[in-house]
C-alpha positions as CSV (number, residue, x, y, z in Angstrom):
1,X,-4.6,-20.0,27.0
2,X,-1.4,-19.4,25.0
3,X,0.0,-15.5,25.1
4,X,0.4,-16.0,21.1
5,X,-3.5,-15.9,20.2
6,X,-3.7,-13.1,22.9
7,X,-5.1,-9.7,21.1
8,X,-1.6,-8.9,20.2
9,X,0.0,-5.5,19.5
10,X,-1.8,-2.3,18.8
11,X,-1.0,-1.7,15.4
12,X,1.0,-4.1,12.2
13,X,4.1,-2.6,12.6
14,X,4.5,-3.3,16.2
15,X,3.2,-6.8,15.8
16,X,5.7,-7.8,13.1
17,X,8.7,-6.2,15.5
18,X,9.0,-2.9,13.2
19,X,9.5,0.6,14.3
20,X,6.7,3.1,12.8
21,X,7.4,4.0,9.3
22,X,6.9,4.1,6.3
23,X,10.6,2.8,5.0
24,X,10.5,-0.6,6.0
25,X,13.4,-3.4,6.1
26,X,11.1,-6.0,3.7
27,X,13.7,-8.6,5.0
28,X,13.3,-8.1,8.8
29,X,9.5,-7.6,8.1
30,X,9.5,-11.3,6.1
31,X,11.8,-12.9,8.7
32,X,9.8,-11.4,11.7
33,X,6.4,-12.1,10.0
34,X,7.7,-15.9,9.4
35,X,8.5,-16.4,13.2
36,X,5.4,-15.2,14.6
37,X,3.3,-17.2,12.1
38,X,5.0,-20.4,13.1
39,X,3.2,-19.8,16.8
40,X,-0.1,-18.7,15.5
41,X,0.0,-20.7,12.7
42,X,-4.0,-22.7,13.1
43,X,-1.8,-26.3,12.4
44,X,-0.3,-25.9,16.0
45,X,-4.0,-25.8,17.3
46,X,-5.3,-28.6,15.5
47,X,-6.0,-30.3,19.2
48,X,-6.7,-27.1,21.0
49,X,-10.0,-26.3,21.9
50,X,-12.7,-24.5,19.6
51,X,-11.7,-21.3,21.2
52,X,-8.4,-21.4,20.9
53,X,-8.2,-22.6,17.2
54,X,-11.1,-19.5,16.6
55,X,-8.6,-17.5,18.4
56,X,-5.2,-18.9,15.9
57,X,-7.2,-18.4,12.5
58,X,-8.1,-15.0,13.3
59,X,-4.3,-14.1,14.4
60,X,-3.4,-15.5,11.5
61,X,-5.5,-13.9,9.4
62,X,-4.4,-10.5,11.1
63,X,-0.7,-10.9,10.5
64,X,-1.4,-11.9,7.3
65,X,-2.9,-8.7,6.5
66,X,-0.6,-7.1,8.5
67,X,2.2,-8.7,5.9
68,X,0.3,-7.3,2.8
69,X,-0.5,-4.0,4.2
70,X,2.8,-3.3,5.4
71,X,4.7,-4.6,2.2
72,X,2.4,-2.5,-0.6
73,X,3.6,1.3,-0.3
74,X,-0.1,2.4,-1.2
75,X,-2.0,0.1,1.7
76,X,1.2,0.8,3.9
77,X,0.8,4.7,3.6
78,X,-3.1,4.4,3.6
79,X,-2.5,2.9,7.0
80,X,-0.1,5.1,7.8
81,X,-2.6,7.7,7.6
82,X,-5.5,5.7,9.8
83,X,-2.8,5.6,12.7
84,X,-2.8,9.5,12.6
85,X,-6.9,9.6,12.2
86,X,-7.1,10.0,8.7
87,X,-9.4,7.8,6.5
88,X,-9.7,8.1,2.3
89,X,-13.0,8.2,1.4
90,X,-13.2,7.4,-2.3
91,X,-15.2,11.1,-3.2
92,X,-12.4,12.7,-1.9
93,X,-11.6,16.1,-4.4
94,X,-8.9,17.3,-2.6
95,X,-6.4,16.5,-5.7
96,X,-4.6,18.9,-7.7
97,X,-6.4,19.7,-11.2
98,X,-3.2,19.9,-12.7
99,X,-2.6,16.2,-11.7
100,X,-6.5,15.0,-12.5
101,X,-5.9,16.7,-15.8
102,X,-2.7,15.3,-16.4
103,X,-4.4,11.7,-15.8
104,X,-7.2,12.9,-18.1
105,X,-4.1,12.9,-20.5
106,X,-2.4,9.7,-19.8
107,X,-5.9,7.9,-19.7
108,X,-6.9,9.2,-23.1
109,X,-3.1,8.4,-24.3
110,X,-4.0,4.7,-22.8
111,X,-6.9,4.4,-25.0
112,X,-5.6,5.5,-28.1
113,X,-2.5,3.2,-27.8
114,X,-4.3,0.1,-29.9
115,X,-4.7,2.6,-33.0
116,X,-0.9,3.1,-33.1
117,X,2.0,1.7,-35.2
118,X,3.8,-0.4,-32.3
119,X,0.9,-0.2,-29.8
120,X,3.5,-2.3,-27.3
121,X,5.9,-0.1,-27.7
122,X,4.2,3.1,-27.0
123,X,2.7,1.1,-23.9
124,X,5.5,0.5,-22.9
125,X,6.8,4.6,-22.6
126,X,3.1,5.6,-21.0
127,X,4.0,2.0,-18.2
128,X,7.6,3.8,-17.8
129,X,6.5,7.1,-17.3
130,X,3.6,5.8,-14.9
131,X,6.1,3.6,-12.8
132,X,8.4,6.8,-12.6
133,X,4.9,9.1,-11.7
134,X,4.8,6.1,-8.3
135,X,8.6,5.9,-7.7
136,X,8.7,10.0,-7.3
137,X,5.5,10.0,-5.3
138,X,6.8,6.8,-3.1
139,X,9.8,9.1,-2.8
140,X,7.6,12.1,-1.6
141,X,5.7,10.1,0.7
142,X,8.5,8.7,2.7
143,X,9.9,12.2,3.2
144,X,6.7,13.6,4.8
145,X,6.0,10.4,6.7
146,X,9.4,10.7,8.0
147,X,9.4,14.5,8.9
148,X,5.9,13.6,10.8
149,X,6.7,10.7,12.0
150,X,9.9,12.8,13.5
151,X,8.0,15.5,14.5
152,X,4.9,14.2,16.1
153,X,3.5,16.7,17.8
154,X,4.0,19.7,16.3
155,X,1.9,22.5,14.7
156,X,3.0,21.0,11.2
157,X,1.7,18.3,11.4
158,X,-1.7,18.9,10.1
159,X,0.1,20.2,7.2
160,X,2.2,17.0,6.5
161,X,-0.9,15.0,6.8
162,X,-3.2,17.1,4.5
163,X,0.5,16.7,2.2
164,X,0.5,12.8,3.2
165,X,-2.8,12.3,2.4
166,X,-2.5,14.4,-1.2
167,X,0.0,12.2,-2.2
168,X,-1.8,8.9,-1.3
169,X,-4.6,10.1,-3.2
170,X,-2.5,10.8,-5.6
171,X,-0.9,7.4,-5.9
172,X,-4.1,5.3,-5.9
173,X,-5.0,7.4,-8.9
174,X,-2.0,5.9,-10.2
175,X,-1.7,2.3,-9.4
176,X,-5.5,2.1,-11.2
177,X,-3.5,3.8,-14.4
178,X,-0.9,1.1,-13.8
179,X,-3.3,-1.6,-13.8
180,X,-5.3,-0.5,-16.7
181,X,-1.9,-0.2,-18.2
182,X,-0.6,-3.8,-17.6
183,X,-4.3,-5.1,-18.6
184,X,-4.0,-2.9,-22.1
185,X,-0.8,-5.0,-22.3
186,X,-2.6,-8.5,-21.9
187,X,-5.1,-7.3,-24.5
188,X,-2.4,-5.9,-26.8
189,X,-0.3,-9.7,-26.1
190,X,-3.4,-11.8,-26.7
191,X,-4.1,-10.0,-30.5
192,X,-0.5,-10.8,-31.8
């Protein structure tokens, strides 16, 4: 049998050739991700045996969501977070109320940005402000991940990962406000 549709590494980032992280080289992880698809790729094994082709679509299919997990920041740190034991669970309350309330805000904002003079315009400050809300806690997240990353081991790391895992919550909450947010705009587009 061919070593390439062997079970393969332990985790996404050693399979595509990275080192542990969540700051990733998106150019080495779209070069390395390229070269092992070529081997696995379920073409190559369009003569092989049912087992073997079984065995290419499903290594395919892994490094393929290897690619997509790795490359989003949310599903990267999400994953992250599995690695180290941790799993979301989506009635997770461990969020700030400060923050929930300040997405009560920007959600209510959201909805009330039809009724307005330049409704695209005004979308377009809550969209900013939302993008800068994900680029801060991106930011965040790459500093704990580091320091745990770094520090593996040590008595602080249940308190980076309660951190880690505050800040992912965190960011879900706000890719969904992002969404809605670029949807409001489609709505907004399609009525002018």
């Amino acid at each position: 049998m061919n070593n390439n549709l062997e079970t393969g590494a332990d985790n996404y980032f050693s399979m595509l050739g990275l080192p542990i992280s969540f700051d990733i080289d998106k150019t080495t992880l779209t070069h390395n991700y390229h070269e092992i698809q070529k081997t696995v790729h379920p073409d190559k094994f369009a003569n092989a045996g049912d087992l073997e082709r079984r065995l290419s679509v499903q290594k395919a299919a892994w490094i393929n969501d290897a690619l997509e997990t790795l490359k989003n920041p949310l599903r990267r740190s999400i994953y992250l977070l599995s690695l180290h034991g941790i799993e979301l669970s989506d009635n997770d309350t461990s969020i700030d109320p400060a923050f929930l309330m300040e997405q009560m805000e920007l959600r209510e904002n959201l909805s009330e940005v039809a009724a307005k003079d330049d409704p695209l315009s005004e979308l377009d400050t809550i969209l900013d402000d939302v993008n800068a809300r994900i680029k801060r806690t991106i930011k965040h997240l790459s500093g704990l991940f580091s320091k745990l990353l770094s520090e593996s081991g040590s008595e602080s790391d249940e308190s980076l990962l309660k951190d880690a895992k505050t800040e992912v919550l965190k960011m879900q909450f706000l890719n969904r406000l992002q969404e809605e947010c670029l949807n409001k705009e489609e709505d907004l587009a399609d009525q002018f």
